[in-house]
C-alpha positions as CSV (number, residue, x, y, z in Angstrom):
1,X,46.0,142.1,-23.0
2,X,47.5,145.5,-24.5
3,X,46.5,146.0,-28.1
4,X,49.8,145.4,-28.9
5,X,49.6,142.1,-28.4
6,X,46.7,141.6,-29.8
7,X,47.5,143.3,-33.4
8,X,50.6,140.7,-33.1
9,X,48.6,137.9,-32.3
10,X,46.2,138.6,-35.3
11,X,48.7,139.0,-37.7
12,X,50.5,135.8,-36.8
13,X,46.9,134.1,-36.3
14,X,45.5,135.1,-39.3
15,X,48.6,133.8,-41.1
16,X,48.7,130.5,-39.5
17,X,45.2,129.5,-40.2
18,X,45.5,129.7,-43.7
19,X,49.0,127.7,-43.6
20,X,47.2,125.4,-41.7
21,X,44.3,125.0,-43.9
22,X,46.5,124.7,-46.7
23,X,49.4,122.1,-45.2
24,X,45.9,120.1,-44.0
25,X,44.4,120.3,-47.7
26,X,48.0,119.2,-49.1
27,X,48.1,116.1,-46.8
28,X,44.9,115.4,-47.2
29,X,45.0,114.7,-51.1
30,X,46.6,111.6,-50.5
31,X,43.6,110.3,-48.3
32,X,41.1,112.3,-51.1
33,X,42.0,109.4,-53.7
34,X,41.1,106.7,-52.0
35,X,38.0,108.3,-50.3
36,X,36.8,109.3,-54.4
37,X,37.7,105.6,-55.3
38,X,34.7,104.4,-52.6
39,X,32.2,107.2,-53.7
40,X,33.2,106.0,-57.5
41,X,33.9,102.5,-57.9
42,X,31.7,101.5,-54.4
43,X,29.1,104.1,-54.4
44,X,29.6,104.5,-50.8
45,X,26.9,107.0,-49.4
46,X,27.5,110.5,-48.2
47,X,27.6,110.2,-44.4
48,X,30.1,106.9,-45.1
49,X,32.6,109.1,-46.9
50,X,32.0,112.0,-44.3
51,X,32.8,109.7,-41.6
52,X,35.8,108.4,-43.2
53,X,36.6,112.3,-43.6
54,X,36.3,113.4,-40.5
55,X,38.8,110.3,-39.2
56,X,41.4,111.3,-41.0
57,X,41.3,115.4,-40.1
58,X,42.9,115.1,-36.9
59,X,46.0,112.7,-37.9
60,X,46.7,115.4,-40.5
61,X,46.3,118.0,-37.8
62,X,48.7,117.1,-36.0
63,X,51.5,117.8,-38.5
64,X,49.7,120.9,-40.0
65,X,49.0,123.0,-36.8
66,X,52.4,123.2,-36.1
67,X,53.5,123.9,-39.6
68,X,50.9,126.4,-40.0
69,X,52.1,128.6,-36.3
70,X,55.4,128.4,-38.1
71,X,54.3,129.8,-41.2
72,X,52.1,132.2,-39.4
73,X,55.0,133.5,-37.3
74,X,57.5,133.8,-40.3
75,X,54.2,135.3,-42.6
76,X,53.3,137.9,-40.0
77,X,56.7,139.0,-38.7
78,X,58.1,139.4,-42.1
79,X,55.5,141.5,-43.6
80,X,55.6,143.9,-39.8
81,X,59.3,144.4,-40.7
82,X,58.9,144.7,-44.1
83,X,56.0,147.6,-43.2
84,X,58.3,149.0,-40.8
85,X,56.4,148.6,-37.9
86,X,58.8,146.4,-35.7
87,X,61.8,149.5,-36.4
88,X,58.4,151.4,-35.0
89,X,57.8,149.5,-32.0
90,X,61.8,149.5,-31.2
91,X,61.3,153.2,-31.7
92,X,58.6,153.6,-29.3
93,X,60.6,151.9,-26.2
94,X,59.5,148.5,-26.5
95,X,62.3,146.0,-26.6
96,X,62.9,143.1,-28.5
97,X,62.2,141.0,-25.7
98,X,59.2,141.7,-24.8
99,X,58.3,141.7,-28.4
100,X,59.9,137.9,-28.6
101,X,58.0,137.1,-25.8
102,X,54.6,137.4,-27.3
103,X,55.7,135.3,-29.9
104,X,57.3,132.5,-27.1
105,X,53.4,132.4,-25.7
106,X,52.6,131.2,-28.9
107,X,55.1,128.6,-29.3
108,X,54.6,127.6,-25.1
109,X,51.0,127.2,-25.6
110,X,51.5,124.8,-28.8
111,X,54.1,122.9,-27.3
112,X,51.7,122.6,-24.4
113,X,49.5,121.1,-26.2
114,X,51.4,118.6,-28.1
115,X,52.5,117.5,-24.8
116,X,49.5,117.0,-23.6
117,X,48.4,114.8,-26.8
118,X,51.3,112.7,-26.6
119,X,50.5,112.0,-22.8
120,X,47.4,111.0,-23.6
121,X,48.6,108.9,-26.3
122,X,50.8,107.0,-24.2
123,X,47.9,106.6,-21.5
124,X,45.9,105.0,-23.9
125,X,48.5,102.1,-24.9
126,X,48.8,101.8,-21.7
């Protein structure tokens, strides 16, 4: 992998991450009142409530993921134009396409494996 690559991979990585965490706290909240109603009114014990928690992570997951590459991708390439550094790369020979390539692996590899979820989803009703 040329380092390149990689410094545009970590920019729109590091960006998508936090959306990620973010989007997955903001959907979360709605299941956070009814998991602090059990602790409160039901004194439900701790590994009850981290169970329940840990149940409801991956449906909001697979909303946020996605949301979060997006707002990794428009995070990271909007501050490298804003810095210059795309005019820089343009300047140094590399074209736009293979710069919008890099970004394409991204998107590929997460449409991949949404694919592949919704496969096995429909295996399992099956």
């Amino acid at each position: 992998m040329r380092i390149l690559t990689r410094y545009i991979l970590r920019e729109i990585t590091y960006h998508a991450l936090i959306g990620a965490g973010v989007f997955t706290f903001v959907l979360f909240t709605q299941s956070l009142a009814r998991i602090l109603e059990l602790v409160v009114r039901n004194s439900a014990p701790l590994p009850s409530v981290a169970e329940l928690f840990f149940y409801t992570v991956p449906g909001a997951l697979t909303y946020t993921i996605p949301m979060g590459v997006l707002i990794g991708i428009l995070i990271g390439l909007s501050r490298l134009a804003a810095d210059s550094e795309i005019t820089a790369m343009r300047a140094s020979g590399i074209g736009i396409w293979s710069f919008l390539r890099i970004v394409d692996d991204v998107f590929r590899d997460l449409r991949q494996t949404r694919e592949d979820r919704l496969t096995n989803n429909l295996h399992a009703l099956r």
